[in-house]
C-alpha positions in Angstrom: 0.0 0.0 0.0 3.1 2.1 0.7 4.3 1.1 -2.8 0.8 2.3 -4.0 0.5 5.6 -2.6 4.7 6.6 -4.0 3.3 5.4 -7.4 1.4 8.8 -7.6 4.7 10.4 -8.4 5.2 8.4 -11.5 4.2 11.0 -13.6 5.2 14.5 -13.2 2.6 17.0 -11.4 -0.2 14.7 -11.4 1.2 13.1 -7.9 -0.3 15.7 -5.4 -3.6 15.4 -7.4 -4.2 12.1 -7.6 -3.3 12.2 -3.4 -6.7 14.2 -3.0 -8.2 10.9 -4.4 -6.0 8.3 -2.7 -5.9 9.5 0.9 -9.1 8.6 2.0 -8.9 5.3 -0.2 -5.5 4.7 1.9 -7.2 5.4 5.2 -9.7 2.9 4.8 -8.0 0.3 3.6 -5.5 1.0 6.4 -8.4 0.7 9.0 -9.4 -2.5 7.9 -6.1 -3.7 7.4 -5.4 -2.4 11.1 -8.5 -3.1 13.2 -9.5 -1.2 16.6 -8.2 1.7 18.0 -5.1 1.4 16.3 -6.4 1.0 12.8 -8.9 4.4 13.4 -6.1 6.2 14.6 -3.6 5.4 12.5 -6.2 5.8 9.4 -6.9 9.6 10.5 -2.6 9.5 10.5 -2.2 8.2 6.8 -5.3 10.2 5.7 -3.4 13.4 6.8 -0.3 11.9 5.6 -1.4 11.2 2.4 -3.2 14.5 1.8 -0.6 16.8 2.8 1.7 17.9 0.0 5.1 16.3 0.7 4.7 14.1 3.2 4.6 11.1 1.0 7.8 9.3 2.1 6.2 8.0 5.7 5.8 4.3 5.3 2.7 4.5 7.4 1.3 0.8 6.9 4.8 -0.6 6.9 5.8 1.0 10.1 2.3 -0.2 11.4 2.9 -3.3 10.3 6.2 -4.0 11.5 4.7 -2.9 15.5 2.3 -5.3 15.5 4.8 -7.6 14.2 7.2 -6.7 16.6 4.4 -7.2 19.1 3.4 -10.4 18.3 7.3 -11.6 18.7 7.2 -10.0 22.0 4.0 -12.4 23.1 5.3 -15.4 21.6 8.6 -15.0 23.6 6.9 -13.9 26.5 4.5 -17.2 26.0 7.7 -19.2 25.8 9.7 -18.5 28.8 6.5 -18.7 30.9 6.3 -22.2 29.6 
Protein backbone atom coordinates (compact mmCIF):
# COMPACT_ATOMS: atom_id res chain seq x y z
CA UNK A 1 0.00 0.00 0.00
CA UNK A 2 3.08 2.07 0.71
CA UNK A 3 4.29 1.06 -2.81
CA UNK A 4 0.78 2.31 -3.99
CA UNK A 5 0.52 5.62 -2.62
CA UNK A 6 4.68 6.65 -4.05
CA UNK A 7 3.28 5.38 -7.35
CA UNK A 8 1.38 8.77 -7.56
CA UNK A 9 4.66 10.36 -8.40
CA UNK A 10 5.25 8.35 -11.51
CA UNK A 11 4.25 10.99 -13.64
CA UNK A 12 5.18 14.48 -13.25
CA UNK A 13 2.59 16.95 -11.41
CA UNK A 14 -0.24 14.74 -11.44
CA UNK A 15 1.16 13.10 -7.87
CA UNK A 16 -0.30 15.69 -5.40
CA UNK A 17 -3.63 15.40 -7.41
CA UNK A 18 -4.25 12.06 -7.61
CA UNK A 19 -3.30 12.23 -3.42
CA UNK A 20 -6.67 14.21 -3.04
CA UNK A 21 -8.21 10.90 -4.36
CA UNK A 22 -6.02 8.34 -2.75
CA UNK A 23 -5.95 9.52 0.93
CA UNK A 24 -9.14 8.56 2.01
CA UNK A 25 -8.92 5.27 -0.19
CA UNK A 26 -5.54 4.74 1.95
CA UNK A 27 -7.22 5.40 5.23
CA UNK A 28 -9.73 2.94 4.79
CA UNK A 29 -8.00 0.31 3.64
CA UNK A 30 -5.53 1.03 6.43
CA UNK A 31 -8.38 0.74 8.95
CA UNK A 32 -9.39 -2.55 7.87
CA UNK A 33 -6.05 -3.73 7.41
CA UNK A 34 -5.36 -2.41 11.11
CA UNK A 35 -8.51 -3.09 13.16
CA UNK A 36 -9.52 -1.22 16.58
CA UNK A 37 -8.19 1.75 17.99
CA UNK A 38 -5.09 1.43 16.27
CA UNK A 39 -6.37 1.00 12.75
CA UNK A 40 -8.90 4.37 13.44
CA UNK A 41 -6.05 6.19 14.58
CA UNK A 42 -3.62 5.40 12.47
CA UNK A 43 -6.24 5.76 9.43
CA UNK A 44 -6.91 9.58 10.48
CA UNK A 45 -2.62 9.54 10.54
CA UNK A 46 -2.23 8.19 6.76
CA UNK A 47 -5.26 10.25 5.71
CA UNK A 48 -3.38 13.36 6.78
CA UNK A 49 -0.27 11.89 5.60
CA UNK A 50 -1.43 11.17 2.36
CA UNK A 51 -3.22 14.46 1.82
CA UNK A 52 -0.57 16.78 2.81
CA UNK A 53 1.69 17.88 -0.01
CA UNK A 54 5.15 16.29 0.75
CA UNK A 55 4.75 14.10 3.24
CA UNK A 56 4.58 11.11 0.98
CA UNK A 57 7.83 9.28 2.09
CA UNK A 58 6.16 8.02 5.66
CA UNK A 59 5.78 4.31 5.28
CA UNK A 60 2.71 4.55 7.39
CA UNK A 61 1.26 0.83 6.93
CA UNK A 62 4.79 -0.55 6.90
CA UNK A 63 5.84 1.00 10.11
CA UNK A 64 2.30 -0.19 11.42
CA UNK A 65 2.87 -3.27 10.26
CA UNK A 66 6.23 -4.01 11.52
CA UNK A 67 4.66 -2.94 15.49
CA UNK A 68 2.27 -5.33 15.50
CA UNK A 69 4.84 -7.55 14.18
CA UNK A 70 7.24 -6.67 16.56
CA UNK A 71 4.40 -7.23 19.11
CA UNK A 72 3.43 -10.39 18.29
CA UNK A 73 7.28 -11.63 18.70
CA UNK A 74 7.23 -9.98 22.03
CA UNK A 75 3.98 -12.38 23.12
CA UNK A 76 5.26 -15.38 21.58
CA UNK A 77 8.62 -14.99 23.63
CA UNK A 78 6.86 -13.93 26.52
CA UNK A 79 4.50 -17.23 25.96
CA UNK A 80 7.65 -19.23 25.79
CA UNK A 81 9.70 -18.47 28.76
CA UNK A 82 6.51 -18.66 30.87
CA UNK A 83 6.30 -22.16 29.64
Amino acid sequence: MDLAGILTFIIPGFGELADVLWAPVSAITFIFCFKGRYGVHGGIFNFIEEFLPGTDFIPTFTIRWLMQYNKKLKLEKELRFSL
